[in-house]
Structures are given as C-alpha cells and as structure tokens.
C-alpha positions as CSV (number, residue, x, y, z in Angstrom):
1,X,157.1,203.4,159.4
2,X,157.8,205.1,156.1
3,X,160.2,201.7,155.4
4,X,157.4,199.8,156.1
5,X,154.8,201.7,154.1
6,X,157.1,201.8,150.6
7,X,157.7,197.9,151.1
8,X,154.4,197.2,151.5
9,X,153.6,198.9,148.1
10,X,156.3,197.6,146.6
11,X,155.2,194.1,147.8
12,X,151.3,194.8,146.4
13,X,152.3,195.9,143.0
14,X,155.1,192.9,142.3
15,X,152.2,190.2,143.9
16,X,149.7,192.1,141.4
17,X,152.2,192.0,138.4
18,X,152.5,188.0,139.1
19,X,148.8,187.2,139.2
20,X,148.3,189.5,136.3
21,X,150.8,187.0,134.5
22,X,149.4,183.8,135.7
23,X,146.1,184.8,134.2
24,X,147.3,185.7,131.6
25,X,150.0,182.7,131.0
26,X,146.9,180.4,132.2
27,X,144.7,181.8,129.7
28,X,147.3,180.8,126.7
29,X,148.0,177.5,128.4
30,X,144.7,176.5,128.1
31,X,143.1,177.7,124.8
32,X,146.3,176.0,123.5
33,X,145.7,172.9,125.3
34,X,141.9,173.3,124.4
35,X,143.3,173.5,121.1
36,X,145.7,170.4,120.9
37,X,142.5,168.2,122.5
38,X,140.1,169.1,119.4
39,X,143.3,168.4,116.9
40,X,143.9,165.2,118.8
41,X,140.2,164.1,117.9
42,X,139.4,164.6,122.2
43,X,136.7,167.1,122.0
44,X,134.8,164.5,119.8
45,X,134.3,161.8,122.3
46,X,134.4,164.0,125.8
47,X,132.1,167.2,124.3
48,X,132.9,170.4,124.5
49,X,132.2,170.8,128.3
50,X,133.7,167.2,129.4
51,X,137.0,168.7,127.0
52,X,136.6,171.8,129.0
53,X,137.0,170.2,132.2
54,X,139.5,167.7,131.3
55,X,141.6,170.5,130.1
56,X,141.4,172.7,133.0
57,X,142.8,169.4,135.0
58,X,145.5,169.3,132.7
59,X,146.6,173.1,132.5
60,X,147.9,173.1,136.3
61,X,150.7,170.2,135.6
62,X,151.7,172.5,132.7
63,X,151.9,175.7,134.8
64,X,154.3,174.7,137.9
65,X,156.5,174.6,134.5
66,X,155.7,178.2,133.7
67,X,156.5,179.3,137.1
68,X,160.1,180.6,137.2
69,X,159.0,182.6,134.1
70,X,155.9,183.9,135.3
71,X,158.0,185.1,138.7
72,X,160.5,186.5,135.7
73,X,158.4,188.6,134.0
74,X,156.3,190.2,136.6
75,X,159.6,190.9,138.8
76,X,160.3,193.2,135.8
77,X,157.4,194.2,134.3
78,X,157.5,196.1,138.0
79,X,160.5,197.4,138.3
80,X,160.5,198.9,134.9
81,X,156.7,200.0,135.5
82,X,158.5,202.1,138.7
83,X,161.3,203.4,136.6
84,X,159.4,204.8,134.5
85,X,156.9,206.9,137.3
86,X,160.6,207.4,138.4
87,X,159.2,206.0,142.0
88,X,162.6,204.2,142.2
89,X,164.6,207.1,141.6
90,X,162.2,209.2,144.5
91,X,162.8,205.8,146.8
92,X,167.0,206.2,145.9
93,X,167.4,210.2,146.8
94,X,165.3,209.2,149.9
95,X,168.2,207.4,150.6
96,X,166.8,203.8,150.1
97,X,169.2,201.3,149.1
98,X,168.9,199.1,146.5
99,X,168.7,196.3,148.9
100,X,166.2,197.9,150.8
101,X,164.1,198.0,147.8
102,X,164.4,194.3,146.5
103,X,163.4,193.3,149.9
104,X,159.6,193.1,149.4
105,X,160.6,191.7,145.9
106,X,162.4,188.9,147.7
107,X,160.0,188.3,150.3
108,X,157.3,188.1,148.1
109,X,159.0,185.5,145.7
110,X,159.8,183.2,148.5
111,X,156.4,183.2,150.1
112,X,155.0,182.6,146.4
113,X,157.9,179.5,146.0
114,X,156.7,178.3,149.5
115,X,153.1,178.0,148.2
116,X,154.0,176.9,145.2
117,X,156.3,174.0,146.7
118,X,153.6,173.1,149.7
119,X,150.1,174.4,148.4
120,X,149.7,174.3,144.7
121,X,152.9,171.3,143.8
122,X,150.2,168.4,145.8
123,X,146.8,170.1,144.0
124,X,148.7,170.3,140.5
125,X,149.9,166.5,141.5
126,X,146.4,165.6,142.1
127,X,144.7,167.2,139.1
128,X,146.9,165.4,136.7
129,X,146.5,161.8,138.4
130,X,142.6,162.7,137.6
131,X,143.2,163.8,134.0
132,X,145.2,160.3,133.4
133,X,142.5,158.2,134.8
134,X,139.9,160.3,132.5
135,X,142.2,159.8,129.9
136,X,142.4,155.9,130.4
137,X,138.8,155.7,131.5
138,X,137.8,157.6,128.3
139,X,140.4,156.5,125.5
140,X,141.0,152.5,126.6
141,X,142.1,151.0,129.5
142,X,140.2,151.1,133.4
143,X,140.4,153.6,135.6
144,X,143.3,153.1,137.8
145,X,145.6,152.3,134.4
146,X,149.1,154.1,134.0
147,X,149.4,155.0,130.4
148,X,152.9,154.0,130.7
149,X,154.7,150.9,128.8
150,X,156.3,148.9,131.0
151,X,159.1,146.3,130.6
152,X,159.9,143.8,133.7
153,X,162.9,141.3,134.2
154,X,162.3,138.2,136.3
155,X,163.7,135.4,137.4
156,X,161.3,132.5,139.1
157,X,161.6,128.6,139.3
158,X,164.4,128.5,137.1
159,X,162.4,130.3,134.3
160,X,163.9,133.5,133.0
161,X,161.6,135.9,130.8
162,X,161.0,139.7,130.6
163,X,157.3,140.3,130.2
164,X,155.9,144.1,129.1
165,X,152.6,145.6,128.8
166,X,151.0,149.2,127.2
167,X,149.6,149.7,130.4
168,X,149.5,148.7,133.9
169,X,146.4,148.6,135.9
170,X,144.2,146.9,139.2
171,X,146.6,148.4,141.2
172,X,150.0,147.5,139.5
173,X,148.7,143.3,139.3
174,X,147.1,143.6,135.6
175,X,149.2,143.9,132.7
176,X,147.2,145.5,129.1
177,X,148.6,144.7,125.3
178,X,150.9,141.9,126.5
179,X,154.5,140.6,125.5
180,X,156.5,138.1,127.0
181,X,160.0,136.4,125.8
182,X,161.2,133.7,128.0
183,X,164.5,132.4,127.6
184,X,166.4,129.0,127.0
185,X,169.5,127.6,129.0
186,X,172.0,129.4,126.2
187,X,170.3,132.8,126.8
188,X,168.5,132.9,123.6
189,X,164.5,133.6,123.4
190,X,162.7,130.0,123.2
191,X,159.3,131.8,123.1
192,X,156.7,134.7,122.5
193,X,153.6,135.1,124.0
194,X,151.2,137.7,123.4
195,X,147.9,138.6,125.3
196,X,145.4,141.3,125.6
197,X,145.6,141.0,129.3
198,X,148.4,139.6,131.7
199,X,146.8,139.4,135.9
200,X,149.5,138.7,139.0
201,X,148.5,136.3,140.5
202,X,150.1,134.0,143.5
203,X,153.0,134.0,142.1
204,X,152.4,133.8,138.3
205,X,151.4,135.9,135.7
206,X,148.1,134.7,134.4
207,X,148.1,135.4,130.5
208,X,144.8,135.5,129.0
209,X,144.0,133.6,125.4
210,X,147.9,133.9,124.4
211,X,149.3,133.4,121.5
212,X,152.2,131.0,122.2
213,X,155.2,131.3,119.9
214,X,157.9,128.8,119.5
215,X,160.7,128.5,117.1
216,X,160.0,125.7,114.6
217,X,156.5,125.3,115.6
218,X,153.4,126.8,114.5
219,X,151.5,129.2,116.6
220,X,149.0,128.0,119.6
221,X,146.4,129.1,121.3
222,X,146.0,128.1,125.0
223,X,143.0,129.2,127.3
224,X,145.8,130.6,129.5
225,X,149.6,130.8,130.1
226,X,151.2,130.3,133.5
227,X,154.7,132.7,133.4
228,X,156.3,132.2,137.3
229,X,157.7,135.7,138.5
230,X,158.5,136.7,141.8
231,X,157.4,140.3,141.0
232,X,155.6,141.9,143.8
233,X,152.7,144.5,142.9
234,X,154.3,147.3,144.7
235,X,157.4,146.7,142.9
236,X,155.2,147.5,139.6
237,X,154.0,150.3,141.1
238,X,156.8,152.0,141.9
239,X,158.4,151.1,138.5
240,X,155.6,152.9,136.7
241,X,155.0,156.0,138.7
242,X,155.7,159.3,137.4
243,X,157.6,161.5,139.9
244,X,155.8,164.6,139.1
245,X,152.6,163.3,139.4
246,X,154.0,162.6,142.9
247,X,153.2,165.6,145.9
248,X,156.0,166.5,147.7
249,X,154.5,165.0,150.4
250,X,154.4,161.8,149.2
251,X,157.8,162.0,147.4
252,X,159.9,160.5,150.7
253,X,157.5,157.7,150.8
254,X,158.0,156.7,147.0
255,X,162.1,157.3,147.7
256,X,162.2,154.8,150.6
257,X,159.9,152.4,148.6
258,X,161.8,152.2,146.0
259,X,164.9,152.1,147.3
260,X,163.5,148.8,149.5
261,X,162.2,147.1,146.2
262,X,165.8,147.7,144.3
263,X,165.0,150.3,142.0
264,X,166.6,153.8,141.8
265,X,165.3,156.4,143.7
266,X,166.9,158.9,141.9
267,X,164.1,160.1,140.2
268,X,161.8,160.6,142.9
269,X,164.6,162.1,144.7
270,X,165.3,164.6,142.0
271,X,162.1,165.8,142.0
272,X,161.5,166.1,145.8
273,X,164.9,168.5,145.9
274,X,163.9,170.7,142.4
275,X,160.4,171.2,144.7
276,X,162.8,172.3,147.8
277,X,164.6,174.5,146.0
278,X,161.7,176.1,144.3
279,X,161.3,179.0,146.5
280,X,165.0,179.5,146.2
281,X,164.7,179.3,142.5
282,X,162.4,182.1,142.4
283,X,164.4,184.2,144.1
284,X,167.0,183.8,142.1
285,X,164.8,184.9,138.9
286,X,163.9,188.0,140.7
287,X,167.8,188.9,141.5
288,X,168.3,188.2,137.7
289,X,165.2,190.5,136.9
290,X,166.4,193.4,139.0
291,X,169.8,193.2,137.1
292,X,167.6,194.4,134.4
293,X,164.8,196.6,135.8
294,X,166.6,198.7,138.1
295,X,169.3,199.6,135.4
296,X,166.6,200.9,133.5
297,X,166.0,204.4,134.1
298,X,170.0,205.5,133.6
299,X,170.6,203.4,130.2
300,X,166.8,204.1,128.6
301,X,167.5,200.7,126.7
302,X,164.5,198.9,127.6
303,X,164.4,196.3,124.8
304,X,168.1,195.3,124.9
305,X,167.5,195.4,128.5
306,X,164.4,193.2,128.8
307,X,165.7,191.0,126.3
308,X,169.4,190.6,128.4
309,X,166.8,189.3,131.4
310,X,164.6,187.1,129.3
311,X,167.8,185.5,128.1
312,X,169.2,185.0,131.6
313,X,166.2,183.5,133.1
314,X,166.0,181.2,130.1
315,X,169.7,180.5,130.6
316,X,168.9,179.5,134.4
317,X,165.8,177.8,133.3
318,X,167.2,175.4,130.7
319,X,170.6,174.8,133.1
320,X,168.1,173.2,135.5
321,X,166.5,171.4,133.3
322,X,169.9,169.8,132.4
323,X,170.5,169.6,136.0
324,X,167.5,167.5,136.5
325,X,168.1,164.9,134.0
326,X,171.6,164.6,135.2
327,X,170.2,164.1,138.8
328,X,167.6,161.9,137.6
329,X,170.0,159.4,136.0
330,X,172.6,159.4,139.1
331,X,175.3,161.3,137.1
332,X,175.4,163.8,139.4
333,X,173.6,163.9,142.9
334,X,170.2,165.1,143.3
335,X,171.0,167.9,146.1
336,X,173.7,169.2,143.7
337,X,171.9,169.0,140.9
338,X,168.9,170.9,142.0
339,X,170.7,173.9,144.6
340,X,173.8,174.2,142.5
341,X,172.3,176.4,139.6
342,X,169.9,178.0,141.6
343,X,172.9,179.0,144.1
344,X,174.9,180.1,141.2
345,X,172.4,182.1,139.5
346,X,171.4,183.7,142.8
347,X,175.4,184.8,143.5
348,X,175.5,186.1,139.8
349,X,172.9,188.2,140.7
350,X,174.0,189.9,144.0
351,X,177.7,190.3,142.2
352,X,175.9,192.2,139.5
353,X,174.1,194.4,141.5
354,X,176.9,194.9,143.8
355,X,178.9,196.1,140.8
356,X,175.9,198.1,139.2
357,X,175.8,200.2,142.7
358,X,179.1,200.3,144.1
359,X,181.1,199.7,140.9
C-alpha cells in the first residue's frame, strides 16, 4: 500500500511537470508561429482572428516535434524538484530502490507515448491537412491543392515526356503552373509546353492555352494540348502526399498503395515505425533524464548536470533524426532505423544507472 501510495505521487507530480511544459512549450510555439505569419505578410489577408486560428492549426504538427524534449525536461525538472525536498533520499533509506522509483516515471511516459502515437499523432495529422487547404484556399490554388511541386515521368503511345506542376489539385487529376518536355527518338527535348492548368483526363493530359515551344520555330498558342500518359490519379496521389500529414492509422494503407503503384514506400513506412516507437522513445528520454536527476542530491552540480542531460537527449534526438532520413531513402531499413537508437539509448540508460547504484 505504502508502494502504491509513493508511486502514485510520484506519477502525479512527473504528469504535472509534463503538462506544465507543454503549456508552456505550446505557448512559445505559437506566439512564434503567430509571429512568423505577420512577417510573412499572413495576418494581412486572414485578420488577426482568421491568423489566430490558422496558427493554432499549425502549432500541433510543430509540437509532436517537441515531444521527446518536453518528456526530457519534465522527467527532470521532477526528479531534481525531489532532490532537492530530499523526498528521494526519505524514499532510498525507506529502502526504495532506484527502480522502484522510476517506475511511475516509466509508466507514465509510455502511457503519454501511447496517446501521443494513437490519440494526438491522427488529430495533429488532421489539423495540418486543414491549415494546407486554408493555406491554398487563401494564398492561390483550390481547396483540395497540395502545395507540393511535382515532377512525373511517362511513357504513353510511343510519346515520352515528363510533365510538372506547382501544385496538384481535383483530387490528384489537375496539374497548377504547368511544364512539360517531351522528347524526340534520340532522347533529346523536341518541345516545351507551358500552361496555367494541366486536367487528367481519359487518358491525356489536357493542357489549357499552352504555350507550345519547339526548337527552330517560333512560339504557338493552341486552345489546348493533348500529352498521352498512362498516369493514374491515385498514382499522383500517392506521389504527392506528405507522410506526416498521414495518421498512423492511415499509414498501412498509403504503404500498400504505394507499393501497388511502383513508388517507394519507404517513406510512409518510416514514419509509421518512428510513430511505433514513440512510446519507447519517451522512455528512453526519461532513463536519460534520471541519469541526471537522481545523481543530483550527492554531486550538488545541478548546472553541469542538467546540461550533461539536455545534451543527451539532444544527442538521441538528432541520431533519430538521422535515422529517419536514412530509413526514408532505403539506406537502411525502416524498423532499424527507428528501434535501433531508441534501443540503444534506452540500454545506455539502464547501464548507467546500474553503475551509478551498484558501481
């Protein structure tokens, strides 16, 4: 019961410490987003309450970022907070065990990666697929337009061209700000056409009042150009969707799509194993954190202390991020990449706190 009682304080104050720093962090996120929008010239068009709002869909993408950090700081803002009221020290002579004490610690950073992962990952997903439409809506483009720039190969009726747009839209069958270079029988470009608007349509890309380019010949200007692709619009898609705008529930669907259409996966995958390992991940910051804030009360060097744990979870933090480019380019695989640092991070933390207490 007494076991029972201490973890359940220990769990309160380490839950309190983390929403205390996602205010906080949330706070800073978005008066400096706020911030950005009125440099950017935003706030003009949208108003200060439609910037308001546009931000505040915005700040959640920005956060899952922060995350790791946020589970960081709080993990030792309270363990230092109980070294200094010496309530570790009481909890050790009591005959608690270190591990005994890290246990709320843990459990609470796995439950906060498991809503994190399942919970806030498809709401942060959802808010910034609503701030890109605003975006497009407000600053050019339709509603359903990916700000992305696109650039498609095809091959169709013994016509090869590669045709790219600013921006896709209609549901990946509209092409915005249009290029296309076909090719001649040697392999060298036989013409340029540029449009304000490419559609797919049976077959063909409609170009819209092109501009026709041919080498040796002057410029013309056609009603329409006919380019034959045998593009589908789910293949566009898929080649213009952003994986982390993508819910983890919604990530295995995009993999097996895109590995159907040809494209790599690898992305999508990446992303759906970094979410998977999230909880993991934050577990891992708190074993790094307790490296620093249980050692506390014997060396009384906080600063050289904090800054050793700061330093580590920035270490951890930019060896994933490293991690996830290499998984997302298939240089290494996407399971490894994602549980291999958080795995290695979580064993250098047990090995130092199995040395810190048993020497």
């Amino acid at each position: 019961m007494r076991s029972l009682t201490l973890n359940r304080y220990f769990l309160r104050l380490y839950l309190t410490s983390f929403f205390s720093t996602l205010i906080a962090v949330f706070a800073l996120v978005y008066l400096v987003d706020m911030i950005e929008l009125s440099r950017r010239g935003r706030a003009d068009v949208l108003g200060f309450f439609g910037a308001a709002s546009f931000s505040a869909l915005r700040v959640p993408g920005f956060m899952e970022q922060a995350f790791p950090f946020i589970v960081l700081f709080a993990s030792i803002f309270t363990l230092l907070n109980l070294n200094r009221r010496l309530e570790l020290v009481v909890a050790r002579s009591a005959g608690v065990s270190i591990w005994q004490m890290l246990l709320p610690f843990a459990v609470g950073s796995l439950l906060l990666g498991l809503v994190a992962t399942f919970a806030y990952n498809p709401f942060a997903a959802w808010t910034k697929g609503k701030a890109q439409s605003i975006e497009t809506t407000m600053f050019g483009g339709s509603s359903d337009d990916s700000g992305d720039e696109v650039w498609l190969r095809q091959n169709a009726d013994g016509v090869r061209s590669i045709i790219g747009g600013a921006a896709t839209g209609a549901g990946g069958v509209q092409l915005r700000n249009v290029s296309a270079f076909l090719f001649g029988a040697d392999g060298s470009i036989s013409q340029r056409i540029d449009a304000d608007r490419a559609t797919l349509r049976d077959g063909q890309w409609v170009l819209v009042k092109p501009r026709v380019t041919r080498i040796g010949y002057p410029p013309s200007y056609p009603q329409q150009f006919l380019l034959p692709t045998t593009l589908a619009p789910e293949y566009i898609r898929q080649r213009v969707a952003d994986p982390e705008a993508t819910s983890v529930f919604a990530l295995p669907g995009k993999i097996d799509v895109a590995a159907s259409l040809g494209l790599n996966p690898m992305a999508f995958d990446m992303q759906y194993q970094m979410l998977l390992a999230q909880p993991a991940l934050f577990l891992a910051m708190t074993l790094v954190a307790a490296t620093v804030g249980t050692r506390f009360s014997r060396t009384q060097q906080a600063g050289r202390a904090i800054a050793a744990g700061v330093l580590a979870g920035f270490t951890l933090y930019v060896v994933t991020f490293l991690a996830k480019a290499l998984g997302s380019n298939d240089i290494v695989p996407p399971v490894v990449a994602a549980w291999f640092p958080v795995l290695a991070a979580g064993s250098l933390g047990v090995t130092i706190l199995l040395h810190q207490e048993d020497g």
